[in-house]
C-alpha positions in Angstrom: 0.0 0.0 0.0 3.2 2.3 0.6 4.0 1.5 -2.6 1.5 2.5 -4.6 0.6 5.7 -2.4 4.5 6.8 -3.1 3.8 5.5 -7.1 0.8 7.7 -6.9 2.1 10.8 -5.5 5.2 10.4 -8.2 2.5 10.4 -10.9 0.5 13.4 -9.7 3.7 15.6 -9.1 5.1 14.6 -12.5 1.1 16.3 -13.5 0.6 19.3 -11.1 3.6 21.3 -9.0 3.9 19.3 -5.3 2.3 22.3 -3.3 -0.9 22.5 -5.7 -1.0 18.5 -5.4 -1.1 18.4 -1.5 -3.8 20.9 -1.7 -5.9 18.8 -3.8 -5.7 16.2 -1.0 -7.5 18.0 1.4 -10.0 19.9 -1.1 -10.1 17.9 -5.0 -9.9 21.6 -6.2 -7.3 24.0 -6.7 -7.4 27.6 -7.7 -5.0 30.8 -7.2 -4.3 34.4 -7.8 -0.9 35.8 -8.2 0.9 39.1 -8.8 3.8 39.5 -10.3 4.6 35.9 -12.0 7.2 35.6 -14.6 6.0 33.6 -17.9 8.4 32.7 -20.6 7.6 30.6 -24.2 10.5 29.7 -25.7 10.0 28.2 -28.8 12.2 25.9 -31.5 11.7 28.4 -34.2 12.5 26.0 -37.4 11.8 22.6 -35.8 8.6 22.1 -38.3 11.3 23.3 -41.5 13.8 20.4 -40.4 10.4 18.0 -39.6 10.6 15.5 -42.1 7.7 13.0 -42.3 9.8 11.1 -45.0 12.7 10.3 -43.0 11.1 6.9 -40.9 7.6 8.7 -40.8 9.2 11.4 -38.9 9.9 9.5 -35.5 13.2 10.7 -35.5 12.8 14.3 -35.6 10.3 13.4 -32.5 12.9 11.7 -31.0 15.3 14.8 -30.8 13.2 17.1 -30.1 12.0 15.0 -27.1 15.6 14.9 -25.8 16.1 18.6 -26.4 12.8 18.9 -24.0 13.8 16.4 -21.6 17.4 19.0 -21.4 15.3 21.5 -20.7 13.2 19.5 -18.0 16.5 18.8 -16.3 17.5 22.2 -15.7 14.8 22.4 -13.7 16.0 19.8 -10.9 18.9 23.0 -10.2 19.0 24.5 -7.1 18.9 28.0 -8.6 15.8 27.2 -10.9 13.7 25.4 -7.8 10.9 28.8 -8.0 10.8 28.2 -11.8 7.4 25.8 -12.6 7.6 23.6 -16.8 3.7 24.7 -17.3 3.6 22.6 -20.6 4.7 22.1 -23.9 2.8 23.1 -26.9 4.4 22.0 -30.1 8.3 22.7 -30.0 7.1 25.6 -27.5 8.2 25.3 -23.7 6.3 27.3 -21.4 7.7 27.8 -18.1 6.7 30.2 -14.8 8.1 31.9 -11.8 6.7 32.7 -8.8 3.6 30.2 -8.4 4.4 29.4 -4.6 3.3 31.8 -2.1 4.7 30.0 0.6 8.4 30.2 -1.7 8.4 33.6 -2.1 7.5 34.6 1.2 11.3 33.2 2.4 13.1 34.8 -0.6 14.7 38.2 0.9 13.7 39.8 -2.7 10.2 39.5 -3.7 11.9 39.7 -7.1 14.3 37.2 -7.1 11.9 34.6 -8.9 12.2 37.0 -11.9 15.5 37.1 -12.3 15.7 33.1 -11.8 13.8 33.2 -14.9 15.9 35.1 -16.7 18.9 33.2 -16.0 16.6 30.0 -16.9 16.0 31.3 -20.1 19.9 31.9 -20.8 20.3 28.4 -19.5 18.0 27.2 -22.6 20.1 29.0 -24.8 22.9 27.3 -23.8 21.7 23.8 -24.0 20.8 24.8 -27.4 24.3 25.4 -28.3 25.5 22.4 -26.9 22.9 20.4 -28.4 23.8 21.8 -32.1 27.1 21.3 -31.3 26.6 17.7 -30.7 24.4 16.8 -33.1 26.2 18.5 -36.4 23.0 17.8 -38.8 20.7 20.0 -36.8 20.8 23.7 -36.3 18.2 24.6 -34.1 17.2 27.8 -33.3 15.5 29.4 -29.8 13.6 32.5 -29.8 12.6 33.5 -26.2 9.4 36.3 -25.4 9.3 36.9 -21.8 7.2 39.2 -19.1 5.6 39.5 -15.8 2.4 40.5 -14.3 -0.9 39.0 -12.6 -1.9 35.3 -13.5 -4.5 33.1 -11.9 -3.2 29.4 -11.5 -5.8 26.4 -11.4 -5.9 22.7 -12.0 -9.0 21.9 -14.6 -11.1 18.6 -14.2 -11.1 15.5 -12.4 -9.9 12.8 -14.2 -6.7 13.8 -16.6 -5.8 16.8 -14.3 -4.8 20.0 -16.4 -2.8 22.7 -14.6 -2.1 26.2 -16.2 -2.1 29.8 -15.9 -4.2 32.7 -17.2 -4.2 36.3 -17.8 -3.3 39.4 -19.9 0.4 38.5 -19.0 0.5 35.0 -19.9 -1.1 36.2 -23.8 1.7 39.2 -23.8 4.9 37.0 -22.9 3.3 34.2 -25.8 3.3 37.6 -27.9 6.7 38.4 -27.0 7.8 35.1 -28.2 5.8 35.2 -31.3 6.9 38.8 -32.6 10.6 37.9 -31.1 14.0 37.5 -32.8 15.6 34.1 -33.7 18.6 33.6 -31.2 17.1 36.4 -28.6 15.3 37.2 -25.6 12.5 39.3 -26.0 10.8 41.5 -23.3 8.4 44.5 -22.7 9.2 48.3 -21.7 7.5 47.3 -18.5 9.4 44.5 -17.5 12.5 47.1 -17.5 11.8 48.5 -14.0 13.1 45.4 -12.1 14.9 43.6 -15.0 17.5 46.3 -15.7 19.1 46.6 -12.5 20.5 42.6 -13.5 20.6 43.2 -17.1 21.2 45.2 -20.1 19.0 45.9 -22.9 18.5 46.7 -26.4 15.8 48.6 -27.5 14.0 46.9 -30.9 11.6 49.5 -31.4 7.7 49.3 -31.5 5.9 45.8 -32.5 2.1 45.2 -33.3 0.9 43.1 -30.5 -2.2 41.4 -30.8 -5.2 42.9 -28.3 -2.4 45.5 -27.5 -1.6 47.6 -30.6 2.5 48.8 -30.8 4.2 48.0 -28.0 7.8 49.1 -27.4 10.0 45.7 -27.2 13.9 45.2 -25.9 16.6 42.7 -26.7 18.3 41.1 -23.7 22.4 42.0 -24.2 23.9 40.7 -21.5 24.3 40.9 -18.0 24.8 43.9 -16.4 28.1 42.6 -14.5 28.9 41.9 -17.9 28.8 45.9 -19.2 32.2 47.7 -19.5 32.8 50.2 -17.2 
């Protein structure tokens, strides 16, 4: 019976984060508001180019592209990265979160740590990307990141094949952020500068159509600022 409790609760953390699964113990429904959460979508910009249903019916194009994911599902076991939430994958598009634990951030000394945690996450992609191109000398695979903060509402949806995810105006902006973004670059909002750029330095890009937002003025990640020449 130990057993398959511990198989159990191995299956429904591999499904919802641990602290939303022990509070759908106690009440079979989970649902919560939070400021401030960092989203990122970083997608694999030319995966469907190099797709190739010809090549045995396309399994091993799957077959990379699941190892790629399953790199970036390990960064996530670093100490560093333990705020940062894999919400799903949609396509050759990881979506990823910061910030979804009360209880977390109330022992981090900067309420915006998480956000910088998913910064460096998303640099951390970028590198596995490198190495995984480096590796494998057929495939050039490109990342494009779009990234931003703001209120989300968290929630598990039905009972059988549990569905956790996120909502809000700042999920749809960081998707946009990723989907008007540059190959090879991290994208982010003029908002976002207020916290990010005491970390980090920034390009401005200019003003990009966003969908349900009009032209919004968008900035390149350069580097770190620890990085910048004095």
């Amino acid at each position: 019976m130990l057993h398959l409790k511990n198989q159990a609760d191995w299956l429904i953390y591999n499904i919802v984060p641990e602290h939303v699964a022990e509070q759908l113990k106690k009440n079979a429904a989970y649902s919560e508001n939070f400021k401030n959460v960092g989203i990122i979508f970083a997608s694999i910009v030319n995966f469907n180019e190099m797709y190739d249903e010809s090549y045995l019916g396309g399994k091993e194009f799957l077959r990379v592209l699941n190892e790629l994911i399953g790199d970036f599902d390990e960064l996530l076991r670093y100490p560093q990265f333990y705020c940062i939430e894999k919400i799903k994958t949609i396509g050759s598009t990881f979506m990823a979160a910061s910030g979804l634990n009360s209880k977390m951030r109330e022992e981090q000394d900067d309420p915006n740590e998480h956000l910088y945690a998913l910064m460096e996450f998303a640099l951390a992609m970028q590198d596995v990307i490198d190495n995984f191109n480096r590796d494998l000398l057929e495939f050039n695979l490109i990342l494009r990141v779009g990234y931003n903060f703001g209120d989300v509402t968290a929630a598990v949806i039905g009972n059988t094949k549990l569905y956790y995810d996120i909502w809000g105006d700042a999920v749809n902006i960081a998707s946009r952020m990723d989907s008007t973004g540059v190959n090879g670059r991290i994208q982010v909002g003029e908002h976002c500068l207020s916290i990010l750029e005491k970390r980090y330095a920034f390009q401005k890009r200019g003003s990009v159509y966003v969908k349900g937002k009009d032209n919004m003025d968008v900035y390149l990640l350069l580097r770190k600022n620890d990085e910048c020449s004095v």
